[in-house]
C-alpha positions in Angstrom: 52.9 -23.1 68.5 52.8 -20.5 65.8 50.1 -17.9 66.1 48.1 -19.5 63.3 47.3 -22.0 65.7 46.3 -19.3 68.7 43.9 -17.1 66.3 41.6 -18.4 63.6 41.2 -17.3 60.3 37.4 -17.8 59.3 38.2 -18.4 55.8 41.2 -20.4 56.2 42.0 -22.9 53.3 44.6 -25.4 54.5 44.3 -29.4 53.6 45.3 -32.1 50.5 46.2 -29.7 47.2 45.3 -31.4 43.8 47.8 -30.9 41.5 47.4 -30.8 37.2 50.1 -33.0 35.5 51.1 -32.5 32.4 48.7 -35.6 31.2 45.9 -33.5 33.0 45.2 -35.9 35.7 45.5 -35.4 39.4 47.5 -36.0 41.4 47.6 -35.8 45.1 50.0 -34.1 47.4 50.2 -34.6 50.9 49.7 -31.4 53.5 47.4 -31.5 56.6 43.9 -29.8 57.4 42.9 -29.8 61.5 40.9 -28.1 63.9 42.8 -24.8 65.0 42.0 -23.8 68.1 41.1 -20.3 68.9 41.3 -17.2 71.3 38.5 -18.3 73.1 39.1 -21.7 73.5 37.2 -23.4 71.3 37.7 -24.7 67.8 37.1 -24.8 64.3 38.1 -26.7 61.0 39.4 -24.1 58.6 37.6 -24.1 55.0 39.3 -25.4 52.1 38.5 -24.4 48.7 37.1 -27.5 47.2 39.6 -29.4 44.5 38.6 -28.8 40.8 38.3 -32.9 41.0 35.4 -32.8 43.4 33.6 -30.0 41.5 33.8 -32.1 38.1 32.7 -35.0 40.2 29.7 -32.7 41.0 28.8 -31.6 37.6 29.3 -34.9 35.9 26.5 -36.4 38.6 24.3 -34.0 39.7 21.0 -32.1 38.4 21.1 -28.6 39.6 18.1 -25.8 40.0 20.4 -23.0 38.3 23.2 -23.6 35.9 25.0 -20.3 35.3 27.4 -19.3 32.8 30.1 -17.1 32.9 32.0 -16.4 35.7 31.9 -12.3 35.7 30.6 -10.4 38.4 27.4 -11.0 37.6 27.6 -14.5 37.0 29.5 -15.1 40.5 26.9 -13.4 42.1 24.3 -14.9 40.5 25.8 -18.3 42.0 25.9 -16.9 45.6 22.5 -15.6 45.5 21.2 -18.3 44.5 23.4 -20.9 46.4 22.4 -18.6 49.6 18.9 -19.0 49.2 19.1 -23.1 49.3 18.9 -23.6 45.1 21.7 -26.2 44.1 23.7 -24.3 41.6 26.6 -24.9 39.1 28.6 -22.0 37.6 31.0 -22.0 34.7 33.4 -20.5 33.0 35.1 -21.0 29.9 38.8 -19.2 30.8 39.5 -17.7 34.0 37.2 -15.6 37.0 36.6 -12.0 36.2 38.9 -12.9 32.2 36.9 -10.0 31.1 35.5 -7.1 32.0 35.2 -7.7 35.1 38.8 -7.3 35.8 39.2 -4.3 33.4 36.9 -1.7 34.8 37.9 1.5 36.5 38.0 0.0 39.9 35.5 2.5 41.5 32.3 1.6 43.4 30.0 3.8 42.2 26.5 5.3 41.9 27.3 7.8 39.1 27.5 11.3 39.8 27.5 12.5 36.3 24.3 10.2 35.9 22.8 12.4 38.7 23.3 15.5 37.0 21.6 14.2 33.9 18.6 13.1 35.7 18.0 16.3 36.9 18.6 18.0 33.6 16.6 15.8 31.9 14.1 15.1 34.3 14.4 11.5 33.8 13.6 9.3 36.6 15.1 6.1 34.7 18.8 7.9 35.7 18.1 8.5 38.9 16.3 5.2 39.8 19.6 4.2 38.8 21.6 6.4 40.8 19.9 5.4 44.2 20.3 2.1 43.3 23.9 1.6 42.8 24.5 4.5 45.9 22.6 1.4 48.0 24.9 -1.0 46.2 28.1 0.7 47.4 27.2 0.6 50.6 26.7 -3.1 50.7 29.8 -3.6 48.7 32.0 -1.7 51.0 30.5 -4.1 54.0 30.7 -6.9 52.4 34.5 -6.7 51.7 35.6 -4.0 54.2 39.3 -5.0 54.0 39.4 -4.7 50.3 36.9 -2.1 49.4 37.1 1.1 50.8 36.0 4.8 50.5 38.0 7.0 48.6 37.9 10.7 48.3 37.8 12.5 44.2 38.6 15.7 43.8 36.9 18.1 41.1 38.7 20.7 40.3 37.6 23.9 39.8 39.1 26.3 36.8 38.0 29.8 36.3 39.2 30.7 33.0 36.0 32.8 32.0 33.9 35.6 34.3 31.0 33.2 34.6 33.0 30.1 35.7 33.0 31.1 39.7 29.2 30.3 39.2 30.0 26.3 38.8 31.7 26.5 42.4 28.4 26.2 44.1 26.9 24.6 40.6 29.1 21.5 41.8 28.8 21.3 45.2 25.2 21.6 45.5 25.1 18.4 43.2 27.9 16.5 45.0 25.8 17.8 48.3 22.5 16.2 46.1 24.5 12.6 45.6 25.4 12.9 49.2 21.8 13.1 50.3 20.5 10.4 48.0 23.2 7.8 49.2 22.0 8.7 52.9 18.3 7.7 52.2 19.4 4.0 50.6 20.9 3.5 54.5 24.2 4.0 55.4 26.4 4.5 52.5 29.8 3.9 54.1 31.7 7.6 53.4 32.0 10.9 54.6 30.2 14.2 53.5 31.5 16.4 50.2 32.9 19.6 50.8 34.8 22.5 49.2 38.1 23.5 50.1 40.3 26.1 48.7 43.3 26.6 45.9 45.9 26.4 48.8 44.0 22.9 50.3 43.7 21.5 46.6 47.5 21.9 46.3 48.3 20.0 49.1 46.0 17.4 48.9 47.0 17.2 44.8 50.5 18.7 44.7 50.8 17.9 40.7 48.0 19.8 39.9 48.5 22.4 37.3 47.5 25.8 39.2 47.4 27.8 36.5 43.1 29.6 36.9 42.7 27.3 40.0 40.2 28.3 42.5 39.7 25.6 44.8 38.5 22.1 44.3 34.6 19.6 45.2 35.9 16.5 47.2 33.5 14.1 47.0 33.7 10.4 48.0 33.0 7.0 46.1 34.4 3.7 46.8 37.1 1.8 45.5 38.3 -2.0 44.8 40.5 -4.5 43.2 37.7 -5.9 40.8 39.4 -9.5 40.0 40.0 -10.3 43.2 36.7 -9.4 44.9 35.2 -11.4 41.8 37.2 -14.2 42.3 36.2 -13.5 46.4 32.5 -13.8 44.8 33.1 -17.4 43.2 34.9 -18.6 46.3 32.1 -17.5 48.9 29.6 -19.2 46.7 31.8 -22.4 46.8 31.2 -22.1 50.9 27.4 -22.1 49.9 27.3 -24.8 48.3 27.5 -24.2 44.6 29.5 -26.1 42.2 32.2 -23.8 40.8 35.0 -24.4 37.5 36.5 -22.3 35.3 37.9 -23.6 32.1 34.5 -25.0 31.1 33.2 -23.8 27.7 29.2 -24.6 26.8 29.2 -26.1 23.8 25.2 -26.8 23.5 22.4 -26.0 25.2 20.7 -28.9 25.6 16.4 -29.4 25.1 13.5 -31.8 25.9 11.3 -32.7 23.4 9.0 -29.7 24.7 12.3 -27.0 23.6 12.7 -26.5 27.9 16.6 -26.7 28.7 17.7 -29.8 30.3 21.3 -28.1 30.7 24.3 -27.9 28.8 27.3 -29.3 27.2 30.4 -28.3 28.3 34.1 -29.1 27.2 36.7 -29.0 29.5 39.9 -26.4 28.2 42.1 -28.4 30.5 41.6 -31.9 29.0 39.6 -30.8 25.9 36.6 -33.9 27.1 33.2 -32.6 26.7 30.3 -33.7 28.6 26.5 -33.0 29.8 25.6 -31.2 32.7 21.8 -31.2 33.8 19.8 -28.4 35.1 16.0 -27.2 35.4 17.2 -23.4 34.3 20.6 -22.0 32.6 21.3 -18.0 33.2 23.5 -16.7 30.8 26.0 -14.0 32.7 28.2 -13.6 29.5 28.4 -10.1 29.4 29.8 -8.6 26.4 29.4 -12.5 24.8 25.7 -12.8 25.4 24.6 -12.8 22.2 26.7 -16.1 21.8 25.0 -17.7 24.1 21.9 -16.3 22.8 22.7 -17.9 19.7 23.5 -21.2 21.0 20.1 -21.1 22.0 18.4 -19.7 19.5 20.4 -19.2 16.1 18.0 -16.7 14.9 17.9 -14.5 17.7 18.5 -10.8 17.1 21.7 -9.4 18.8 21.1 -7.2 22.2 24.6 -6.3 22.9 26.6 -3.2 21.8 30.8 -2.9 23.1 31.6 0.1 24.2 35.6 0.3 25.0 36.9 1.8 27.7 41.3 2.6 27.8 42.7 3.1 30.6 46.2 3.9 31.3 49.0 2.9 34.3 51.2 6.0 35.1 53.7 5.9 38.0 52.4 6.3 41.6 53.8 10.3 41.7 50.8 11.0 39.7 48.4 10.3 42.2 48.7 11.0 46.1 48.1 7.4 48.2 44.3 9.0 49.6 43.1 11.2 46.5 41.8 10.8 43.6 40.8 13.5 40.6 38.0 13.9 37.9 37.4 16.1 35.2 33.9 16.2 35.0 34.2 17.2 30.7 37.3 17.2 28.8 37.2 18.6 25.5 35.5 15.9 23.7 32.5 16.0 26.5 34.5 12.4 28.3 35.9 12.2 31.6 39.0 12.1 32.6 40.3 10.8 36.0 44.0 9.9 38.4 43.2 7.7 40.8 45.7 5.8 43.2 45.4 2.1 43.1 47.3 -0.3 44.2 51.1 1.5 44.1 50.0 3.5 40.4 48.0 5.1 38.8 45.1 5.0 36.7 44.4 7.6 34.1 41.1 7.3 31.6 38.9 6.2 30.3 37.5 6.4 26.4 34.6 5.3 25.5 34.1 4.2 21.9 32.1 1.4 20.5 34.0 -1.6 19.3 34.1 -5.1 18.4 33.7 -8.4 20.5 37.5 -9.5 21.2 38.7 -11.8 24.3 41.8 -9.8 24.3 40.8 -6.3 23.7 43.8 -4.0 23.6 44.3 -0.3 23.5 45.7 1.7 20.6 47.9 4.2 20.7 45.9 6.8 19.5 43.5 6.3 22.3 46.1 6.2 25.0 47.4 9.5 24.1 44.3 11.4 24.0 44.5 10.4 28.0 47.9 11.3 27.7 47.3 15.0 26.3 44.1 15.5 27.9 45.9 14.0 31.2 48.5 17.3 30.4 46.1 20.4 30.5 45.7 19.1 34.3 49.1 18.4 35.4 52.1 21.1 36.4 54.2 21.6 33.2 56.9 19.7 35.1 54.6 17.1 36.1 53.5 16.5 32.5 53.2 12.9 31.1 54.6 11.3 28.2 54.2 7.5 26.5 57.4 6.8 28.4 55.8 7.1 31.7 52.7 4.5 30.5 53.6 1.5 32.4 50.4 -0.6 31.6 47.8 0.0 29.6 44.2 -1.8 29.0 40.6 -1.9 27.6 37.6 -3.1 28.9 34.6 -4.1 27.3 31.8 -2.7 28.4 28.1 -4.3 27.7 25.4 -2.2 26.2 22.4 -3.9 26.4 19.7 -3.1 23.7 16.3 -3.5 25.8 14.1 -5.5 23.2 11.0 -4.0 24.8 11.7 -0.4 23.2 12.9 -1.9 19.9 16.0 -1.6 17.8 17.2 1.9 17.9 19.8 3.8 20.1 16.8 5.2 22.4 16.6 0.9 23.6 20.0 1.4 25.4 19.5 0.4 28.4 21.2 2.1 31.0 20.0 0.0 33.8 20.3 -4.3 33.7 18.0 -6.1 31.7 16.7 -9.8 32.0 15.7 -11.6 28.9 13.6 -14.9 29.4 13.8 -17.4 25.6 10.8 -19.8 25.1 13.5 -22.7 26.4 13.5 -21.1 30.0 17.6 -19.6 29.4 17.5 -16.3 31.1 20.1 -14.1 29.9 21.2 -11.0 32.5 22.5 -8.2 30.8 23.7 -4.5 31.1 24.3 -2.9 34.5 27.4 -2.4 35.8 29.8 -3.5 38.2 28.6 -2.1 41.5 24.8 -3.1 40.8 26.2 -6.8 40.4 24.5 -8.0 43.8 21.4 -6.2 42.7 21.3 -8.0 39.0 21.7 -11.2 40.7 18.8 -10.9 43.2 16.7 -10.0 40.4 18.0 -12.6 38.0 17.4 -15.2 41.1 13.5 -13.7 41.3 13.4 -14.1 37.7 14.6 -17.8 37.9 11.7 -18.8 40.7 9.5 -16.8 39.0 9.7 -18.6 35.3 10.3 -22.4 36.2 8.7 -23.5 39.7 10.3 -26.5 39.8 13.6 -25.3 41.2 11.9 -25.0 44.4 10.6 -28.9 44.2 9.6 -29.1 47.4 12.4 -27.2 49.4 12.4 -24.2 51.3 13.7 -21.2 49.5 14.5 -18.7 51.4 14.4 -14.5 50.6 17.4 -13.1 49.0 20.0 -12.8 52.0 23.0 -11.2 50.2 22.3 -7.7 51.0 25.2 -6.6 53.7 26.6 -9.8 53.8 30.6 -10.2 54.0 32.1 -12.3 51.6 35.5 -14.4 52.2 38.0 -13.4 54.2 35.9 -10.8 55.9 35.7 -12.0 59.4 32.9 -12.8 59.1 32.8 -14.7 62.4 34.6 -12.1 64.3 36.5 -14.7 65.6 40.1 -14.1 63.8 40.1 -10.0 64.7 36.5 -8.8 65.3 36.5 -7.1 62.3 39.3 -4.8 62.7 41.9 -5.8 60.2 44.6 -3.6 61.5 44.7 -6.4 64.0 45.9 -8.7 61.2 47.8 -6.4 59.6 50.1 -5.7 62.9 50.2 -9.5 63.4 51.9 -10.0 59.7 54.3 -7.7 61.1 55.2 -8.6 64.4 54.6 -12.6 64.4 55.4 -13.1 61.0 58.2 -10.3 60.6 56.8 -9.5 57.3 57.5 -5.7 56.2 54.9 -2.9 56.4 53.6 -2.9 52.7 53.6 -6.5 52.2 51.1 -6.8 55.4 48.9 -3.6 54.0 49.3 -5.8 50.7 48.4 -8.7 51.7 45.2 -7.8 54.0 44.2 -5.7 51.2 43.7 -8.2 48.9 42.9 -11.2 50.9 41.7 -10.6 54.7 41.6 -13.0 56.8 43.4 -15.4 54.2 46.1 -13.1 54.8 47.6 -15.4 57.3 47.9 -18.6 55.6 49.7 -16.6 52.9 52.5 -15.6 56.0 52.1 -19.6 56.8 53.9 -20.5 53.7 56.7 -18.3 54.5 56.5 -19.4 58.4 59.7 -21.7 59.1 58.4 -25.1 60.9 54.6 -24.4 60.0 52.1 -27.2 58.7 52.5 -25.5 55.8 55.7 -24.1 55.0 57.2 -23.5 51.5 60.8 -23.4 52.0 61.3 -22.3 48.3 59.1 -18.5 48.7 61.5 -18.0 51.1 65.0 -17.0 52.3 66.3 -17.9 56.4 68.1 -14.6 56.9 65.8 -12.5 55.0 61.9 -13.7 54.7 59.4 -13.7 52.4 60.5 -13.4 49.3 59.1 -10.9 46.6 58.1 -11.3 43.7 59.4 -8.5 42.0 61.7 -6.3 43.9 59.4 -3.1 43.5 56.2 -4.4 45.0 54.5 -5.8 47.7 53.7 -9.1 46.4 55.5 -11.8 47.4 55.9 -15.3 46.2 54.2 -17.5 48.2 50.7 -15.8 46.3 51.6 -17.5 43.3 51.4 -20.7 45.4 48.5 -19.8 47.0 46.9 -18.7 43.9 47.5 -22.5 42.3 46.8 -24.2 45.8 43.6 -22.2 46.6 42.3 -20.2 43.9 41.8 -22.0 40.8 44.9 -20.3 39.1 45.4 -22.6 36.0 47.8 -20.3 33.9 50.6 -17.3 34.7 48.2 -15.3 33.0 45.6 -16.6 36.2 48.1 -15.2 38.3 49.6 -12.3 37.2 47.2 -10.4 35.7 44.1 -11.4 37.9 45.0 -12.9 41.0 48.1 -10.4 41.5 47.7 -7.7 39.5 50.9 -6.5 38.1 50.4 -7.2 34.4 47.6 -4.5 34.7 50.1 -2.1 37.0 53.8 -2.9 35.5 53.5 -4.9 31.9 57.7 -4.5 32.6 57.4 -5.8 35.9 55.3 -8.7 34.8 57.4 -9.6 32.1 60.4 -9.7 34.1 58.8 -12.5 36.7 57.4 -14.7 34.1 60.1 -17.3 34.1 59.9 -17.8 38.4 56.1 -17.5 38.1 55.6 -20.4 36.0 58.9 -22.2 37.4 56.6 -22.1 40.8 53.2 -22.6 39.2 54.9 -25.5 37.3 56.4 -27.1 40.6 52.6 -27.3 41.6 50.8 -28.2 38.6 53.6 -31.1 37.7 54.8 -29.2 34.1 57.0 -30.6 32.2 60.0 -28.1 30.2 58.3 -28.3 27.2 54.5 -27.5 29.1 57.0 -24.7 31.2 58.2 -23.2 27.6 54.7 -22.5 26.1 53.6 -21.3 29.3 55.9 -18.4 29.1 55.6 -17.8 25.3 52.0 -17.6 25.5 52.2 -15.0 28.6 54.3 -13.0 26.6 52.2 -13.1 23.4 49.2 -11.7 25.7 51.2 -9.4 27.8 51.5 -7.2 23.9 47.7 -6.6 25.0 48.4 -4.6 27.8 50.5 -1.6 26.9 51.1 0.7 23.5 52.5 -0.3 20.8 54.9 2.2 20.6 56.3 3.6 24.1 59.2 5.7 22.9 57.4 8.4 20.5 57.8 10.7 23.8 54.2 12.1 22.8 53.4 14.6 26.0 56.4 16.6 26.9 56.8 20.1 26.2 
């Protein structure tokens, strides 16, 4: 008996896979889903994700209270707020879970120091409502996900390069002390106290800092995530609720009684290119940076909301960064920040913040990725110093500026906060915030829905918003797979499963509880065993011979997670196209020979797979990585 079948992941997705074939039809492959019995004694049937099949089945036949579109932070969590509170709900999504900003952000939970600093300056209480409210969000996000979110400590260093300079010393602490104290009174916020500590403690804790005026350093703490997969983690839980989840649905038409009240949408499916209706008594529009799209699809003469604002960040190797320490310059010379922060075996170096144009595939140029590069310089040793040859990945993210049609048309309507737009048809469109506040825009978008068409409640019981604190999948949520102390797990991946130290941290990190039906595919003469993601004498194998991630995720990914492309699994459900654009592009080929196994791909299907991986991939580093720009 293996020791999947002594101790019981909560969230465990074993049964029947679905399989696309190259006509797009399903087929069925056989594997086995059964009551595993736990430490205590009893049992329990292990959750499956449900099959795409089912969830068209749903949408094709069922009317639904909400009907949300886009499948974002915000949109997932619209779905599990509203799937929580007993409302039927469908969400959709016209590529893949967190395709767009949501997976390019900076990977910190939040509540915005430097947005503390400017209330206080400014006396503006709009920036400090703000402020408390994402410093409450943190906390909840680092409960709900404990195994994948997580404190980290930053590091403001602290130059004195002029006789008034000593003066910031206490200038910054007393603020970091001030964000401490207003996280506090939203409950607990899940990290220790700020502090100072001297030159000789900044060294050590950041040995590549340049020490050139250095007088000590502010550590303060934030948290910090993986943002696609806790997205994806979003979609999933709300699947365990109840709502009806695909990705790879476009809306094509919102569709209108004869009053002008939406009756739903039309989708088209991207993997079989049919289109049909869906029915629901209210659509939210969660598009993000494509809101105004949607806006337009209901109303063509609607005037726009949304203003990009693109954000670069760069991948350096892990040396720039110390495993437990991050590192922000609170004002480069431009008046930006400028951050290293450790993230899953790199770095990441940023972030600009220019406006820009809607784009799917927003890319960062090289002139932007070498201001990080020489700004990155004036804080680094001169032997540490960076060039374009150390960039290993680089991205943009799109970041959604909402235009608050309540203060009119000029800058002073940026909204800095999330705004909820309700058209005559009943489509509400969330807008604006940011990442961390995600659970708080969709208890407010929820309100919103109740509050504008009654009907959604027809006669049931709706209950209060209940997300607030709740774990997500794969959190243990039972406390029945290690009481919530997932160095349990991670010891077991080691000693039961014989899987090495950082593919166990890996592997907990970015999935929990579901860590263990990933070791089940490598687990000669389990239920589940994938003799192919492994090798007899030596185990699990990796995907790429540098990191932790092995394999059997990519089968996983197809198997569990709704991963439709490589591009599904390598940049989103994995992340190595966002840490090693190299590394990604040497595993290409076994990625989609695997995903292609599963899905039924013929060589021709396998071919374009690759080609079009490859073609997107260019998005995700400079141009030009051999100009040697940085080095002195």
């Amino acid at each position: 008996m293996s020791f999947l079948s002594r101790l019981v992941p909560a969230s465990l997705t074993l049964g029947t896979t679905y399989a696309l074939c190259e006509s797009s039809s399903w087929s069925k492959r056989e594997s086995t889903i059964s009551p595993i019995r736990c430490v205590d004694g009893t049992t329990v049937v292990p959750y499956r994700t449900p099959y795409r099949e089912e969830q068209i089945k749903r949408l094709k036949s069922e009317t639904f209270d909400v009907l949300v579109i886009g499948g974002g932070s915000a949109g997932s969590g619209v779905a599990l707020d509203a799937s929580t509170r007993g409302l039927s709900c469908a969400l959709l999504e016209r590529s893949d879970f967190g395709s767009g900003t949501s997976s390019r952000s900076t990977k910190l939970i939040h509540g915005g120091i430097r947005y503390l600093e400017n209330a206080f300056k400014n006396l503006d209480m709009e920036q400090y409502d703000l402020v408390k409210e994402a410093l409450a969000e943190r906390g909840h996000m680092l409960k709900a996900a404990p195994y994948m979110n997580s404190p980290l400590p930053i590091m403001i260093p602290m130059y004195c390069h002029n006789w008034y300079d000593p003066i910031l010393i206490p200038y910054y602490l007393i603020g970091a002390k001030v964000y401490d104290f207003v996280g506090r009174l939203q409950g607990d916020s899940g990290v220790p106290h700020s502090h100072f500590i001297d030159v000789e403690e900044a060294k050590f804790q950041f040995p590549m800092i340049n020490e050139k005026n250095l007088w000590g350093a502010i550590v303060y703490y934030d948290g910090q995530m993986n943002d696609s997969r806790m997205n994806l983690h979003l979609a999933l839980t709300a699947t365990q609720a109840g709502a009806a989840v695909a990705s790879r649905m476009e809306v094509t038409k919102i569709n209108k009684d004869k009053e002008g009240k939406t009756t739903g949408v039309t989708v088209r499916d991207n993997l079989t290119g049919k289109s049909f209706p869906i029915k629901a008594k209210v659509v939210v529009n969660a598009t993000g940076p494509f809101s105004d799209a949607i806006r337009k699809l209901d109303n063509p003469d609607v005037q726009p909301i949304i203003k990009g604002a693109a954000g670069v960040h760069v991948v350096l190797p892990d040396h720039y960064s110390p495993d437990k320490m991050g590192l922000i310059v609170p004002k480069t010379s431009d008046g930006r920040v400028l951050f290293f922060l450790p993230w899953e075996g790199a770095t990441i170096s940023g972030t600009t913040d220019s406006e820009t144009e809607m784009t799917e595939e927003p890319s960062a140029s090289d002139r932007e990725v070498n201001f990080i590069l020489e700004e990155a310089n004036n804080y680094l040793k001169l032997d540490k110093s960076v060039s374009s040859r150390d960039v290993r990945a680089a991205w943009s993210g799109i970041r959604p500026l909402v235009m608050d049609p309540a203060k009119g048309n000029d800058t002073k309507a940026i909204s800095r906060t999330h705004v909820i737009e309700v058209s005559p048809s009943n489509v509400v469109t969330i807008a604006g915030g940011k990442w961390t506040t995600y659970r708080r825009m969709a208890e407010d978008t929820v309100d919103k829905v109740i509050e504008v068409e009654p009907k959604v409640k027809d006669g049931k019981k709706i209950r209060e918003c209940i997300t607030l604190g709740r774990g997500i999948i794969g959190a243990d949520r039972s406390g029945v797979v290690a009481g919530g102390k997932f160095d349990r797990i991670n010891i077991t991946l080691r000693d039961e499963y014989h899987l090495p130290k950082d593919v166990a941290k890996h592997l907990v990190a970015n999935y929990g509880t579901r860590a263990l039906q990933i070791a089940e595919l490598c687990q000669p003469g389990g239920t589940i065993y994938y003799p192919s993601v492994c090798n007899t004498k030596y185990g699990a194998n990796r995907l790429h011979r540098k990191y932790a991630i092995l394999e059997a995720e990519v089968v996983f990914a197809v198997r569990h997670e709704y991963a439709f492309s490589a591009q599904d699994v390598l940049a989103r459900r994995t992340r190595l196209a966002f840490i090693d654009s190299d590394a990604a592009e040497e595993v290409i080929e076994r990625v989609v020979e695997l995903m292609g196994n599963e899905l039924k791909w013929g060589s021709w299907r396998r071919k374009q797979e690759v080609n079009e991986f490859r073609r997107w991939l260019k998005t995700m580093n400079m141009e030009d990585r051999n100009n040697n720009f940085g080095r002195t």
